[in-house]
C-alpha positions as CSV (number, residue, x, y, z in Angstrom):
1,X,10.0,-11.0,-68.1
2,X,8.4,-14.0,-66.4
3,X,11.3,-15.7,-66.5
4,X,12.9,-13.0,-64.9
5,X,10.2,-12.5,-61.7
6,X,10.1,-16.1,-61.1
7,X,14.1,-15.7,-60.4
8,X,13.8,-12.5,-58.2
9,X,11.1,-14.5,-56.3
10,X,12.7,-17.8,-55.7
11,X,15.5,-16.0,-55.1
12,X,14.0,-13.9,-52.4
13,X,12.1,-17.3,-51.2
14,X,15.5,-19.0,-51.0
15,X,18.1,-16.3,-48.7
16,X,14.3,-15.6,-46.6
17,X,14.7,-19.3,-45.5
18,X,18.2,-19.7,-45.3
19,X,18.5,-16.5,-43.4
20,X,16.4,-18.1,-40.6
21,X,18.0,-21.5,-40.4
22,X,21.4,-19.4,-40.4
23,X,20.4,-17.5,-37.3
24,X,19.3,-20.2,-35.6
25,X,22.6,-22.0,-36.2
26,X,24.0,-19.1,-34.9
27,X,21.8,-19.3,-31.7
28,X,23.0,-22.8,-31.4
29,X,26.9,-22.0,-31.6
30,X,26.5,-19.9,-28.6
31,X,24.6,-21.8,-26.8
32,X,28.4,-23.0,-25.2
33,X,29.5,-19.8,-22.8
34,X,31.8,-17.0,-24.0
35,X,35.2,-17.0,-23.9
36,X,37.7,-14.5,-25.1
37,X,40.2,-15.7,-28.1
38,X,43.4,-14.1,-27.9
39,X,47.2,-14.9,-29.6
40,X,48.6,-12.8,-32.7
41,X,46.3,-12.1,-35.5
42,X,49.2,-12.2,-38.3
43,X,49.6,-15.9,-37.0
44,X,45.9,-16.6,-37.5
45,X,45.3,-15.5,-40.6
46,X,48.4,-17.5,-42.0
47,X,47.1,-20.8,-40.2
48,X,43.2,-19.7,-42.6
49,X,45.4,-19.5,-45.7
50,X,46.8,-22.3,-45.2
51,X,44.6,-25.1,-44.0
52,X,41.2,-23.3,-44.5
53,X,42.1,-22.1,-47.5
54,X,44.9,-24.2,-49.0
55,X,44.0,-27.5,-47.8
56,X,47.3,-27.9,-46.0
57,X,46.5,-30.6,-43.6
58,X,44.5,-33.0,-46.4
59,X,47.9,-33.7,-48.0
60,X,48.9,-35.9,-45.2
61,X,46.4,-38.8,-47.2
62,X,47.7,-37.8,-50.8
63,X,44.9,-39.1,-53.0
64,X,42.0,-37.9,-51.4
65,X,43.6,-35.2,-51.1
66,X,43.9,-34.3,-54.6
67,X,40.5,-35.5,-55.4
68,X,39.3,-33.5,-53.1
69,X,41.5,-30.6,-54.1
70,X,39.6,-30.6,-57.5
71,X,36.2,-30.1,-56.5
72,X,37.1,-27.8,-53.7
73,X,39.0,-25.2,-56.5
74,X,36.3,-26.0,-59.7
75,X,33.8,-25.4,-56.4
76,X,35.3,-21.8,-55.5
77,X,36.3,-20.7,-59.7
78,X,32.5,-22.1,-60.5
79,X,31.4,-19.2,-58.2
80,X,32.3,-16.5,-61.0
81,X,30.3,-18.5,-63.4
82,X,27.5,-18.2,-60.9
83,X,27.8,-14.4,-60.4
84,X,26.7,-14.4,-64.2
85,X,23.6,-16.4,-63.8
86,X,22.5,-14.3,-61.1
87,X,22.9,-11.3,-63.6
88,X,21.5,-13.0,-66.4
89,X,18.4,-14.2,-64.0
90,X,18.0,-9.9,-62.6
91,X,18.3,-9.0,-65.7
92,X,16.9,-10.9,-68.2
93,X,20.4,-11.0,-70.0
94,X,22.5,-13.6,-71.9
95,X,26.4,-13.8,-71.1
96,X,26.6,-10.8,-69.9
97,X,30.3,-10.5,-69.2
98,X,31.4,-11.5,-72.2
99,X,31.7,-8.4,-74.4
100,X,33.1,-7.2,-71.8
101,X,36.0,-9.7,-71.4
102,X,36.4,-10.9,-74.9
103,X,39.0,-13.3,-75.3
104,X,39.6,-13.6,-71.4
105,X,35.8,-14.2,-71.1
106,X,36.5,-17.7,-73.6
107,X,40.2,-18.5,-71.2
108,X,37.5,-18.1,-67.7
109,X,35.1,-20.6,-68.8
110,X,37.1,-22.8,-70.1
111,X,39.4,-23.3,-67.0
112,X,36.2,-23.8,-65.1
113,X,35.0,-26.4,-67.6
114,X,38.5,-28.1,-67.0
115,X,38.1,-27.9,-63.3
116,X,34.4,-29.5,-63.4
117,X,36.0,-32.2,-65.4
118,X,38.4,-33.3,-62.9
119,X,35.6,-32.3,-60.2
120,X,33.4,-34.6,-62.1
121,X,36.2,-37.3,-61.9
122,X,36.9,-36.8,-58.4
123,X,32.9,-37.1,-57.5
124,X,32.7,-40.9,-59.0
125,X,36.0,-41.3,-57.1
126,X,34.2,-40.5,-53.7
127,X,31.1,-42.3,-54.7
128,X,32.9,-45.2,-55.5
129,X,35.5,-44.7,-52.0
130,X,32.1,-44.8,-50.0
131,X,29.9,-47.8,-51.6
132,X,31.8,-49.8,-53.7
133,X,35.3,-49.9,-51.6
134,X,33.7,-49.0,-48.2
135,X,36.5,-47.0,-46.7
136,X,36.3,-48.3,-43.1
137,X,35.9,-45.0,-41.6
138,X,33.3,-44.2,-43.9
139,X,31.3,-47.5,-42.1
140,X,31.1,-46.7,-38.3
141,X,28.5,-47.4,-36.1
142,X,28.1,-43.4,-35.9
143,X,28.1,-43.3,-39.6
144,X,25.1,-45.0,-40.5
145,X,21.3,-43.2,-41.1
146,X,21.5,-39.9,-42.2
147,X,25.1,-39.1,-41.8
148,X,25.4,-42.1,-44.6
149,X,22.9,-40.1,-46.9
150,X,24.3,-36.8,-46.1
151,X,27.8,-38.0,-47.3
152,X,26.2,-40.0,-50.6
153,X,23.6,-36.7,-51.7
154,X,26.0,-33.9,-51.8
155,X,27.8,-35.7,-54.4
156,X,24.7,-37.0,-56.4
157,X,24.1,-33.0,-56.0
158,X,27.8,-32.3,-57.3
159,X,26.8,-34.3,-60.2
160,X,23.7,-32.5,-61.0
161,X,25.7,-29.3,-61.2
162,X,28.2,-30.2,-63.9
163,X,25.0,-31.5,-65.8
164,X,23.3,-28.2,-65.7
165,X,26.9,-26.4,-66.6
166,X,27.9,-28.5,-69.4
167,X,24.0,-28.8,-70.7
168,X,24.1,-24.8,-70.6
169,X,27.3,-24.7,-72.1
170,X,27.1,-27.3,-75.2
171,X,23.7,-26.6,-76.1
172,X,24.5,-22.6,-76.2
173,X,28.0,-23.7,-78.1
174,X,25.7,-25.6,-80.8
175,X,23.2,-22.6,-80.9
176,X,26.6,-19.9,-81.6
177,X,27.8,-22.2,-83.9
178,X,24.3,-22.2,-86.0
179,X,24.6,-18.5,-85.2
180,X,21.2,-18.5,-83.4
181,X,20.4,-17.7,-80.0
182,X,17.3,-17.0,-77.5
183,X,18.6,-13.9,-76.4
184,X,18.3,-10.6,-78.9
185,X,21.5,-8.8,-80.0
186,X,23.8,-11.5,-78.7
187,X,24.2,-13.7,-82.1
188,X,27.3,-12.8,-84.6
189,X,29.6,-12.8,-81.7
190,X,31.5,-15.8,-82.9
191,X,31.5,-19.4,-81.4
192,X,32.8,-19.9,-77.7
193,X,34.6,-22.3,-78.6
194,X,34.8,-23.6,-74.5
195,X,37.5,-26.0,-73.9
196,X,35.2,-28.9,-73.2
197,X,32.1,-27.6,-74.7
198,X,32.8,-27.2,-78.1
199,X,33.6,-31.0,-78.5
200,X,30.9,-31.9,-75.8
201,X,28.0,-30.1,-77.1
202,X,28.5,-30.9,-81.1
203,X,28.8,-34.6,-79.9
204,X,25.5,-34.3,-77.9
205,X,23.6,-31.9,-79.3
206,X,24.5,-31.8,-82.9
207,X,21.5,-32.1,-85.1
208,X,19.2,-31.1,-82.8
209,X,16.4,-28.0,-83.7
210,X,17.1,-24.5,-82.7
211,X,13.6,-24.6,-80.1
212,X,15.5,-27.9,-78.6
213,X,18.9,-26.5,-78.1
214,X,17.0,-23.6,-76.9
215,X,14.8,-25.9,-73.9
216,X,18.5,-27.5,-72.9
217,X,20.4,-24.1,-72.5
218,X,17.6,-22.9,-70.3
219,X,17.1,-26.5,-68.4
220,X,20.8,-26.7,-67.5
221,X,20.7,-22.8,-66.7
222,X,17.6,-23.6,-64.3
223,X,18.8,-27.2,-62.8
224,X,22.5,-25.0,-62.1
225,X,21.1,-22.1,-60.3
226,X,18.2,-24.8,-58.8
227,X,20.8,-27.1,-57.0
228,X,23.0,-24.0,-56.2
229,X,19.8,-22.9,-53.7
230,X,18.7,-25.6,-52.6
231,X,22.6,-26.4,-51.6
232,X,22.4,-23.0,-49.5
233,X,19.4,-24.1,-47.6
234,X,20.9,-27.8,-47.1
235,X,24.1,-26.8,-45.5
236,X,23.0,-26.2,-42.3
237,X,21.9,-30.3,-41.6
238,X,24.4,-31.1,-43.7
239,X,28.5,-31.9,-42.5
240,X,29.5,-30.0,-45.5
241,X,28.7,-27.0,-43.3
242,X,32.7,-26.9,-43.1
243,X,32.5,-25.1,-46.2
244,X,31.6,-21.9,-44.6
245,X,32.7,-22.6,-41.5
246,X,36.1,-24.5,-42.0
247,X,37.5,-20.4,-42.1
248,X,36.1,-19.1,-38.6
249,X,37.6,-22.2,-37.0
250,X,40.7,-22.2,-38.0
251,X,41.2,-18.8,-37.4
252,X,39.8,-18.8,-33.7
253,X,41.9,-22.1,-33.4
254,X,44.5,-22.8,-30.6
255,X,48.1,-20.8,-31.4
256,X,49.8,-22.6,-28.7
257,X,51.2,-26.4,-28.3
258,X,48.1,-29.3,-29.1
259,X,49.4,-30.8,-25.7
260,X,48.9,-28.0,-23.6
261,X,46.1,-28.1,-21.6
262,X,43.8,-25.4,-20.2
263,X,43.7,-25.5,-16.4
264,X,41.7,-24.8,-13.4
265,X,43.0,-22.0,-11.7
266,X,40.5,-22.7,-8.3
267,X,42.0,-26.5,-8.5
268,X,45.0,-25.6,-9.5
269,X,45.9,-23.3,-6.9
270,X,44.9,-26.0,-4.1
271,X,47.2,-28.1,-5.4
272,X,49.8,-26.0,-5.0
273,X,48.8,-24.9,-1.8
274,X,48.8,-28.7,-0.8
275,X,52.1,-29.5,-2.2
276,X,53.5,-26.1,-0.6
277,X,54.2,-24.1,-3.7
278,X,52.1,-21.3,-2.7
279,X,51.4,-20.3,0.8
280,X,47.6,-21.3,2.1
281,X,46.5,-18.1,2.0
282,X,46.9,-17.9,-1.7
283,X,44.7,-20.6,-2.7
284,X,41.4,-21.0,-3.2
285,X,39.4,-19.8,-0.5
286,X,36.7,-22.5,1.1
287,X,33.4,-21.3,0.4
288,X,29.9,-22.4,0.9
289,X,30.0,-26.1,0.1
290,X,26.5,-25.7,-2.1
291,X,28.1,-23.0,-3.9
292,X,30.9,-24.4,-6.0
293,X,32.0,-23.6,-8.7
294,X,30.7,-26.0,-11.6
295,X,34.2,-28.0,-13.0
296,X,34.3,-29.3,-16.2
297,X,31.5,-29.8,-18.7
298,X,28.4,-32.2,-18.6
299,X,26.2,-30.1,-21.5
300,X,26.6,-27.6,-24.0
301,X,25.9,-24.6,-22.0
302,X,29.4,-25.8,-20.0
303,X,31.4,-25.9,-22.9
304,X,32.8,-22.6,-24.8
305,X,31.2,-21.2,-28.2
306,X,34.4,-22.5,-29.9
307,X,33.9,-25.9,-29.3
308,X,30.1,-25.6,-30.6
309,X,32.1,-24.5,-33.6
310,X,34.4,-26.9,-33.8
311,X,31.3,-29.6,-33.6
312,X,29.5,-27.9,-36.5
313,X,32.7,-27.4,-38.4
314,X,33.1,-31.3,-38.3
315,X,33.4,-32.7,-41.8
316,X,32.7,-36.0,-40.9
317,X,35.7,-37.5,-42.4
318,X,36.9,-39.6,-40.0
319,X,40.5,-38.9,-40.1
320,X,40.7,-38.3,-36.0
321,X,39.2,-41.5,-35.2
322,X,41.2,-43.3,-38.0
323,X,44.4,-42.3,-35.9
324,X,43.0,-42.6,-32.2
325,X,44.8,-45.2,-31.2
326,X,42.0,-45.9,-28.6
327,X,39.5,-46.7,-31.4
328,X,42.3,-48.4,-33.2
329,X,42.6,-50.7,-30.2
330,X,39.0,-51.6,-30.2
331,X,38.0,-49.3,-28.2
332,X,34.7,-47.8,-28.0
333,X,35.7,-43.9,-28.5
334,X,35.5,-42.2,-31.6
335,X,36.2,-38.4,-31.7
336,X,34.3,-38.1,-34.7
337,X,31.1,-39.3,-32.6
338,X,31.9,-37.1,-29.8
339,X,31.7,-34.0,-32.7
340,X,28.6,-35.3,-33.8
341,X,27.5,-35.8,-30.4
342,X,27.9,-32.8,-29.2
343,X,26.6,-31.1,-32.4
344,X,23.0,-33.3,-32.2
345,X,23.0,-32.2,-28.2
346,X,22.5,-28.6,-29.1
347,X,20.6,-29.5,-32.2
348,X,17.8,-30.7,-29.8
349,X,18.3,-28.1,-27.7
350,X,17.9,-25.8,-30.0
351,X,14.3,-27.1,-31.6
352,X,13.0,-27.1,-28.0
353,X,14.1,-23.1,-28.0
354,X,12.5,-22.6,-31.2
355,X,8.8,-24.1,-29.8
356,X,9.4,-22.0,-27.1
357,X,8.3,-25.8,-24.6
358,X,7.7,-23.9,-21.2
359,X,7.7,-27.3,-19.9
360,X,11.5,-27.3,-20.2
361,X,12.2,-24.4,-17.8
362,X,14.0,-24.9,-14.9
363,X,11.8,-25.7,-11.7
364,X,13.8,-22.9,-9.7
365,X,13.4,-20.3,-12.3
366,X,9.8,-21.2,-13.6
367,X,8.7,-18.0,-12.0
368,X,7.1,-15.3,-14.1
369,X,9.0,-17.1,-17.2
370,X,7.5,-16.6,-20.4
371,X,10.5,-17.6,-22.4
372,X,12.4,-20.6,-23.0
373,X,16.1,-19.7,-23.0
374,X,19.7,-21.4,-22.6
375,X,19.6,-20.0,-18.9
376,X,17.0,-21.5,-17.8
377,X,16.6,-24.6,-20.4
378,X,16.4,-28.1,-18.2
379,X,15.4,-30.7,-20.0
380,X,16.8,-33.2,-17.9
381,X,19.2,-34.1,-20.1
382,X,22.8,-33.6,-20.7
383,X,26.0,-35.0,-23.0
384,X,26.2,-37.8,-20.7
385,X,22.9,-39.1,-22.8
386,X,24.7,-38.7,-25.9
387,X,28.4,-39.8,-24.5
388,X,29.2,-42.9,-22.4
389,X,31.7,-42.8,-19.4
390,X,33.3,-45.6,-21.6
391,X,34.0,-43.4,-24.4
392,X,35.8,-40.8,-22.2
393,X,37.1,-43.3,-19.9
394,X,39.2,-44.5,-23.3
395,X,41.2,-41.9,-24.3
396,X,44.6,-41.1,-24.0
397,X,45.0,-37.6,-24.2
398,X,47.8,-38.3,-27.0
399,X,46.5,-35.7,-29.1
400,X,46.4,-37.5,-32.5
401,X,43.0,-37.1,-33.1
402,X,43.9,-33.0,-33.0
403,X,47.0,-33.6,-34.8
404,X,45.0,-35.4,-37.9
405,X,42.1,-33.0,-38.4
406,X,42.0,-31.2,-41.3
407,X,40.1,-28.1,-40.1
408,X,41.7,-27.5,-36.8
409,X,38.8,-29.3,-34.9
410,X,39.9,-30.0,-30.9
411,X,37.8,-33.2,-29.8
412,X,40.2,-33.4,-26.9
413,X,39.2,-30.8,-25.6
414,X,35.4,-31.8,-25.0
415,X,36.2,-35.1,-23.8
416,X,38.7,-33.5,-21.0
417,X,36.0,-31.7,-20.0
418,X,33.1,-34.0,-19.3
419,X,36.0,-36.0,-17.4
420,X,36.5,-33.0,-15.6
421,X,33.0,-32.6,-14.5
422,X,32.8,-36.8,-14.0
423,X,35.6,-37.1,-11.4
424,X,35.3,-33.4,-10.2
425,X,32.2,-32.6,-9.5
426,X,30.2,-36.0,-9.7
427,X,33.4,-37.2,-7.5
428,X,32.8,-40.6,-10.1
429,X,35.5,-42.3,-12.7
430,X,36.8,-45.4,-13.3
431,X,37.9,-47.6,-10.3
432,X,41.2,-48.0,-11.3
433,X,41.9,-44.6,-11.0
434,X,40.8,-43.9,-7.1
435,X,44.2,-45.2,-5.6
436,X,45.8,-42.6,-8.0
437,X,43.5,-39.9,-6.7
438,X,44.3,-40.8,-2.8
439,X,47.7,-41.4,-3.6
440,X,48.0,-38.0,-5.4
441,X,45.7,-36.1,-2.2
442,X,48.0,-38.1,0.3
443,X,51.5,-37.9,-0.8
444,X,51.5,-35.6,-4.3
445,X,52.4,-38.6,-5.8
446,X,50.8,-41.0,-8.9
447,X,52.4,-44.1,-6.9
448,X,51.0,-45.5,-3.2
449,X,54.6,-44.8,-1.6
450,X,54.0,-44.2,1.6
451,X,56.8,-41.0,2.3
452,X,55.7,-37.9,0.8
453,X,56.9,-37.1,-2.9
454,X,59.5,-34.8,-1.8
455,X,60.9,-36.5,1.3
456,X,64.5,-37.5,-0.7
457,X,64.7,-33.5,-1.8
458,X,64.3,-32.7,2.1
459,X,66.9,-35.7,3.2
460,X,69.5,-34.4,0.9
461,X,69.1,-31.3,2.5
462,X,69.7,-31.7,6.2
């Protein structure tokens, strides 16, 4: 019974905090404006079945791929497994699925013990990839600090939890097979006879006294259901936040071509106006100079809830920046940073919200405030603190950094927009661009020719 009321209560302890942190992580998401995702649902929900779901896109690198392809299914099959201990800790049972499922009960375990195996495999793998081989993505300048730790602990955590499993497991296989057990009425079922656990927990635990097997089962029942919660609460500073959110991005991801680009209809329309596509009076109309519309992005609030998903659904993995032929060049830009970037940006944005730092309101809308919100944060701040012009300045727009990502992740996107905002609206950019602007203003062309772009066109003509 006091086994039982500790569970209820670190239960209830555990989804109280990580309800909050959620919620706030939430907040933080849309923090970036709305905007409305459209495009055929049937296509979507293909697109989540097969790379959220089946990992489609990690096949590209073949043997992390099926490294990772073993903790990601013992991960997902270990949840039934886990359903049980959350019975068993309510209810003060033992097993209690399996004389329900007989046989099939012995079959389900087992292929999860098989699956933690190769899980357990795949974890030294990784470990090894990251400190002993040092992958060279793994060893970026963005990559050191916490994002380092972050990548090393969730495997030491991984490790923990096929401890507490095969600890349970052995120790209760030892305990049938002496035909004792802790829990009344559950003895003189037979052995479980486990696919792992019947050779693992003999060779471990053989010998051992009935209280001792007794303190194992419950310590690897305890660590198990332990690392499981704390896991829950650690996701939301951790990049394997992608496990939850991997889905909802694909899912809202971009249906049409990587290399289409979303316009500006105000801009666009002048252009046309300019190169006499459209008649004047169609375009744009001129408007108060000090009330233009705001182009590009040069903070969070500027950018659209789906790219604040796509910078918390960033696993970190490096695989965009590993292809950017920018970076590959020796460039400074790394899409991965700009993810994390962009993801730290509203990360401090969102612990001013949380103190509530009047301090941080706006000067022109200070009045009668008694809330700090994203309309009237002003910290004086923005991604431009994060992101250097360099970074921007460096890419291609080739799309390969969207092409390689395994969970649908658009860094392009971002950067294209605080260009947007540099050269629109803070009428900077790169020197060597300005004689393409002019030229482009004066004659609609990229070059410096001096006849208009369409002067052969009107030749041919007459």
């Amino acid at each position: 019974m006091i086994a039982q009321i500790i569970f209820i209560l670190l239960t209830l302890a555990t989804f109280g905090v990580a309800f909050r942190k959620y919620s706030q992580l939430r907040r933080n998401i849309l923090l970036g404006k709305d905007v409305k995702i459209e495009g055929d649902r049937g296509e979507r929900i293909k697109n989540t079945v097969l790379i959220a779901f089946g990992q489609k896109k990690m096949f590209k690198r073949i043997i992390p791929a099926v490294m990772h392809l073993f903790i990601y299914v013992a991960f997902l099959f270990t949840q039934i497994e886990l359903i049980e201990i959350f019975v068993d800790g309510l209810f003060g049972s033992h097993r209690f699925f399996r004389p329900y499922l007989g046989s099939v009960y012995t079959v389900l375990i087992s292929f999860i013990e098989l699956l933690s195996l190769g899980a357990f495999v795949a974890t030294v793998v990784f470990l090894i990839r990251r400190n002993l081989l040092k992958v060279p993505r793994f060893h970026m300048d963005e990559m050191t600090g916490w994002p380092k730790l972050d990548g090393n602990l969730i495997l030491y955590a991984e490790i923990l939890l096929l401890i507490g499993i095969f600890s349970m497991n052995g120790a209760d296989e030892v305990l049938y097979n002496a035909g004792a057990t802790h829990t009344a009425g559950v003895s003189g079922q037979g052995s479980f006879n486990f696919a792992i656990s019947q050779w693992l927990g003999p060779a471990m635990f053989g010998g051992m006294s009935v209280g001792a097997l007794e303190v194992i089962e419950r310590a690897g029942w305890w660590m198990h259901i332990i690392v499981v919660f704390a896991f829950l609460n650690y996701l939301p500073y951790s990049k394997h936040l992608h496990i939850l959110l991997a889905f909802p991005n694909v899912y809202f991801s971009k249906l049409t071509s990587r290399g289409e680009m979303e316009n500006m209809p105000d801009i666009m329309n002048e252009v046309k106006s300019m190169m006499g596509l459209i008649p004047e009076s169609e375009a744009a109309p001129v408007g108060d100079p000090n009330d233009m519309p705001k182009f590009g992005a040069s903070d969070v609030f500027d950018l659209t809830w789906k790219n604040m998903l796509d910078a918390y659904t960033c696993t970190e993995c490096g695989r965009c920046t590993s292809v950017c032929p920018a970076s590959e060049t020796g460039k400074k830009l790394s899409p991965r940073k700009i993810m994390m970037d962009v993801r730290d940006r509203a990360e401090e944005i969102g612990k001013h919200l949380d103190t509530n730092n009047l301090e941080l309101i706006a000067a022109d809308k200070k009045e009668g405030a008694t809330t700090l919100t994203k309309d009237n944060f002003d910290d004086g701040k923005s991604l431009f603190d994060y992101i250097t012009k360099e970074e921007i300045h460096a890419c291609t727009t080739c799309n390969a950094c969207v092409e390689a990502c395994p969970v649908m992740i658009n860094p392009l996107d971002i950067i294209l927009q605080l260009r947007r905002h540099e050269i629109l609206d803070l009428a900077a950019g790169p020197s060597d661009w300005t004689p393409m602007f002019t030229s482009i203003e004066n004659s609609g062309s990229v070059w410096q020719i001096p006849d208009a772009r369409d002067k052969w066109a009107t030749e041919m003509n007459e």
